[in-house]
C-alpha positions as CSV (number, residue, x, y, z in Angstrom):
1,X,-132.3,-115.7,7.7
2,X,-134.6,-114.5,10.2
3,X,-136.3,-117.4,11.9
4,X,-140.1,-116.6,12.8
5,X,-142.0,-119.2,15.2
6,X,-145.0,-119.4,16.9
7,X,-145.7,-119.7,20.8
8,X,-148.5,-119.9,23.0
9,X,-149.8,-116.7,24.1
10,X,-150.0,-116.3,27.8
11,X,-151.2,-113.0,28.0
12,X,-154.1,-113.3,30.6
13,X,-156.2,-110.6,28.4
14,X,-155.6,-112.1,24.9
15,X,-157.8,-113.2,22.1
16,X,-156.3,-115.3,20.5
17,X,-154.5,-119.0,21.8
18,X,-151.0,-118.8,19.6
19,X,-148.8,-115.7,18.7
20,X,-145.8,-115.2,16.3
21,X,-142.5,-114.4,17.2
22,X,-139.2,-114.2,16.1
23,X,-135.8,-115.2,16.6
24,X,-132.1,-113.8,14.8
25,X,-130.0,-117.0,14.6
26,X,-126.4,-114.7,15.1
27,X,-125.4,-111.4,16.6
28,X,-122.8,-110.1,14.2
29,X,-120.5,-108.1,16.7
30,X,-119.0,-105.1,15.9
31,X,-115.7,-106.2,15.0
32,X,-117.2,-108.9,12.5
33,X,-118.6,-106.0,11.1
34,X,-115.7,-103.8,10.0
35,X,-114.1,-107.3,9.0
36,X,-117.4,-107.0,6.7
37,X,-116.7,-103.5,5.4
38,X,-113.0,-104.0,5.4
39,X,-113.3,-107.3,3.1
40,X,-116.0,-105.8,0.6
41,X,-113.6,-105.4,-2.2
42,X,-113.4,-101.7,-1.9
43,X,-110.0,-99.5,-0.8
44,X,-111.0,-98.6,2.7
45,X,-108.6,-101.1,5.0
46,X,-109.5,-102.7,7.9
47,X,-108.0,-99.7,10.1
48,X,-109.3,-97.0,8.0
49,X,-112.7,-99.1,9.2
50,X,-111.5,-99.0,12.6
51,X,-110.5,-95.5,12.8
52,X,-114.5,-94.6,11.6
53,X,-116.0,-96.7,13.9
54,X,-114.2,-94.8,16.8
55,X,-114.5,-91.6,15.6
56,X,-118.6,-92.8,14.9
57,X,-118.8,-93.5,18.3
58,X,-117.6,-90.3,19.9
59,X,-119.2,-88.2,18.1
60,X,-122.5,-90.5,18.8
61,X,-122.2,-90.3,21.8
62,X,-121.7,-86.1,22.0
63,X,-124.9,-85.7,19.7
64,X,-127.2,-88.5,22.4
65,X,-125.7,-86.9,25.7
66,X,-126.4,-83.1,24.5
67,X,-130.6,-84.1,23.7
68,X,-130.5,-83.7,20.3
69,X,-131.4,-86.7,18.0
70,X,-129.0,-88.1,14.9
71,X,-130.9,-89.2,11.6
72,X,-128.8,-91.7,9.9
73,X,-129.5,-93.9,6.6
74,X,-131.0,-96.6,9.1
75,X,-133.3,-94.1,10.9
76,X,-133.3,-91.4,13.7
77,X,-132.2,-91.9,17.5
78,X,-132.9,-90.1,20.1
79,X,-133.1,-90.4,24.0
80,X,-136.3,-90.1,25.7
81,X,-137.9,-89.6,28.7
82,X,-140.8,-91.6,30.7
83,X,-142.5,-92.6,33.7
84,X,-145.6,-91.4,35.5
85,X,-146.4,-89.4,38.6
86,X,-149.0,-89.3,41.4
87,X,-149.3,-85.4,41.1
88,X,-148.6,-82.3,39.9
89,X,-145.7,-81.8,42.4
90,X,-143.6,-84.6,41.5
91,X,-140.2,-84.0,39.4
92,X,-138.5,-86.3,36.6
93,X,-136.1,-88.6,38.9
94,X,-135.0,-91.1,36.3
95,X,-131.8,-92.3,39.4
96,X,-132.3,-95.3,41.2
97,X,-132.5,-94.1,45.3
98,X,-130.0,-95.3,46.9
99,X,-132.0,-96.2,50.4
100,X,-133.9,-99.3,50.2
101,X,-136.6,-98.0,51.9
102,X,-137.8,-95.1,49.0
103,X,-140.7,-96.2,47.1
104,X,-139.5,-97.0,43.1
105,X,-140.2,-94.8,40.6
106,X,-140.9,-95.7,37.1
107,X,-138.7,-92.7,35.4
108,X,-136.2,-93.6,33.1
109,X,-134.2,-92.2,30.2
110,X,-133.8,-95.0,26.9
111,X,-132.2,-94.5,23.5
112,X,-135.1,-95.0,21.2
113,X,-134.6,-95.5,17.8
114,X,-137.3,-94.7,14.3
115,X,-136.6,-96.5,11.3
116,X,-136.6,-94.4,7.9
117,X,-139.7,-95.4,5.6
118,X,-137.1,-96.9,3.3
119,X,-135.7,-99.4,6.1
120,X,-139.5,-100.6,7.1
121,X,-139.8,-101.7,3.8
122,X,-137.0,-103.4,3.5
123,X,-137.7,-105.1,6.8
124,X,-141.3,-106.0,5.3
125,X,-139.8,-107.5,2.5
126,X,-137.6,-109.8,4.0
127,X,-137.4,-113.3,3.5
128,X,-137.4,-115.8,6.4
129,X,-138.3,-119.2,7.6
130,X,-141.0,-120.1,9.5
131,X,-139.9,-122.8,12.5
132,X,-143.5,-124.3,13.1
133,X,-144.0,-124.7,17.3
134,X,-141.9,-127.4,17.8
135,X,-138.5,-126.2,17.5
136,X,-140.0,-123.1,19.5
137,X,-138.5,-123.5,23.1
138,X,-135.1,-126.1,22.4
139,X,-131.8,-125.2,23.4
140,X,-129.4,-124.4,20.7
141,X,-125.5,-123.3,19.9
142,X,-124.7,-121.6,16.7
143,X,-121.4,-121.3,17.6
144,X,-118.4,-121.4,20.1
145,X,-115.1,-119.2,20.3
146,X,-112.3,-117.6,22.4
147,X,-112.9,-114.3,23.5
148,X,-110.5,-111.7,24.6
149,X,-106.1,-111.9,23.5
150,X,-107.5,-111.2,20.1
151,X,-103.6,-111.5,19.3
152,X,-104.2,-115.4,19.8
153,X,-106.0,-117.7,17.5
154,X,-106.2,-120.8,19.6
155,X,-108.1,-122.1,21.9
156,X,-106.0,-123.2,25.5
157,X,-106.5,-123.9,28.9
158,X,-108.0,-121.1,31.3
159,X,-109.6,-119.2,28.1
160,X,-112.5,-117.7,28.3
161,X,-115.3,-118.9,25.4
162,X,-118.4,-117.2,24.0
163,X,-120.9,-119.8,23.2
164,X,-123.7,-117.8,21.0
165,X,-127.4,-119.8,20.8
166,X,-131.1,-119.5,21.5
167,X,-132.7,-120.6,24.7
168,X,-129.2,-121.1,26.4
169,X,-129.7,-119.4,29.6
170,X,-128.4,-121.3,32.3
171,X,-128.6,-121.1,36.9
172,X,-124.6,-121.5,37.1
173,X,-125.5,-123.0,40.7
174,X,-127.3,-126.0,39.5
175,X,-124.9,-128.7,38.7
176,X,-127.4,-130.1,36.5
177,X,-127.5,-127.4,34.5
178,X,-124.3,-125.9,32.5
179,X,-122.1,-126.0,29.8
180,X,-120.6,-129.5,29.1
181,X,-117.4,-130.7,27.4
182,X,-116.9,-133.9,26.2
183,X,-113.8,-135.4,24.7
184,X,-113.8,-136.7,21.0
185,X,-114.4,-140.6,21.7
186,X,-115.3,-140.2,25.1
187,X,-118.7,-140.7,27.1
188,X,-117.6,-138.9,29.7
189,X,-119.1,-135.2,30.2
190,X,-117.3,-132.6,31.8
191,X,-119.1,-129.3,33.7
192,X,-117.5,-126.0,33.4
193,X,-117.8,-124.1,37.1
194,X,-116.5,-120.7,35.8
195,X,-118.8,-118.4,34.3
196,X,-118.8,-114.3,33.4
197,X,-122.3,-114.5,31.7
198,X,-125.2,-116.6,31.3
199,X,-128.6,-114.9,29.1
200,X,-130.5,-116.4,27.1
201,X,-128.7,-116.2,23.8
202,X,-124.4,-116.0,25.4
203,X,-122.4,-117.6,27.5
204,X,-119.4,-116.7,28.5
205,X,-117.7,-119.7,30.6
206,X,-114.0,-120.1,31.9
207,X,-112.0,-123.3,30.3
208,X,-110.0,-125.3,33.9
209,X,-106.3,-124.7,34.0
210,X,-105.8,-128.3,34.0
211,X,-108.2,-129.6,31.0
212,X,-106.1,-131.9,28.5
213,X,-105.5,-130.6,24.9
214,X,-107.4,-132.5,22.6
215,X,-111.1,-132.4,20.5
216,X,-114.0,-131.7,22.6
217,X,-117.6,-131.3,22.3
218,X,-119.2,-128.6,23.9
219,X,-123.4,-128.4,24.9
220,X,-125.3,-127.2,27.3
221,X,-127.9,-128.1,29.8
222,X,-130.5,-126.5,30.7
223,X,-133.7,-126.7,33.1
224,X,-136.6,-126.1,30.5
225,X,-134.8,-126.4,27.3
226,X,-133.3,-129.5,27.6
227,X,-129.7,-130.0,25.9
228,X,-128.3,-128.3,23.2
229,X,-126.6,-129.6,19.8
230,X,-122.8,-130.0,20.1
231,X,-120.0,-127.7,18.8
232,X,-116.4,-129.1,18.3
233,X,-113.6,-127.5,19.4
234,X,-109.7,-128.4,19.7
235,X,-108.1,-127.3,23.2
236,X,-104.1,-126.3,22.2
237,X,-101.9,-127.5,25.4
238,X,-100.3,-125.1,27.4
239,X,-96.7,-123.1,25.8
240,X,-93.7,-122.7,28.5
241,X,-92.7,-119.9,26.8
């Protein structure tokens, strides 16, 4: 359910003290979602699904790159150009300059994206549930997992884990900040030193070589969100073969 909260505005220009804003509580990846379509009781199998999606994506992609826009059920994307200029003899350079010393430009090239009528609607019709302004700024996991070997369903030493959360973004330099393992019955905390990706809603960190098997807890730290909840997770040992 879509979680809605309110925030102090700190626009300097606006009118009024408090604004709303929202927040999704999980990112379904793509693969969760052709596990969705693959388990929805129809006959298209999970690599039928597969097969789609790739196919989907090409063809995407050919349509985007040759400036024409694609109207789907959802709505119609398109890419689209902007910036500004300071006259009449300036050309579109959406690429970055490569010498430090040119002046930036503000032209760029984005996929944009225009819902169908029928999709607003839906949107404006939504339920959700309102957080209040406390819960606004606190750090919080949703959940923890193993990313990458998608052969492998267990958790082991030197894996890399996705932790997906709100308000999670982390400075990987600051031992104070981080994510934390605890063991199951322990007081003692743990800071991972490896990390691929730290925003504000993943992060990817790298499990030691050396950590036991056993139950941990993992949080995280952070400098203006304080500490997350905890998420449990079981660390297989090492296999020899």
């Amino acid at each position: 359910m879509l979680e809605v909260y309110k925030t102090t505005n700190n626009f300097p220009n606006c009118k009024k003290k408090f604004a709303f804003r929202s927040r999704n509580p999980q990112t379904i990846t793509q693969d969760e979602f052709i596990d969705l379509i693959a388990n929805a009781n129809t006959t298209i199998t999970k690599s039928d699904t597969i097969a789609v999606f790739s196919e989907m994506e090409n063809q995407f992609n050919k349509v985007i790159a040759s400036g024409n826009a694609l109207k789907l059920f959802m709505g119609t994307f398109r890419a689209g150009a902007s910036g500004s200029a300071e006259n009449a003899e300036d050309t579109f350079s959406p690429k970055p300059k490569k010498d430090k010393r040119t002046p930036k430009k503000d032209h760029k090239i984005s996929l944009l994206f225009e819902p169908e009528k029928s999709m607003t609607k839906l949107i404006s019709q939504m339920k959700y549930k309102f957080l209040g302004l406390v819960q606004l700024c606190h750090a919080s996991i949703y959940h923890v997992k193993r990313i990458g070997y998608p052969e492998k369903d267990t958790i082991s030493p030197s894996d890399v884990i996705e932790i997906k959360g709100s308000f999670i973004k982390i400075d990987p330099n600051d031992n104070e900040q981080g994510v934390f393992l605890s063991a199951s019955g322990s007081i003692e905390e743990y800071r991972l030193s490896t990390y691929l990706r730290c925003s504000r809603v993943t992060i990817d960190a790298q499990l030691p070589k050396d950590i036991p098997a056993g139950d941990y807890f993992v949080f995280v730290k952070t400098k203006s969100f304080g500490i997350s909840n905890s998420h449990q997770i079981t660390i297989e040992g090492c296999s020899n073969s």
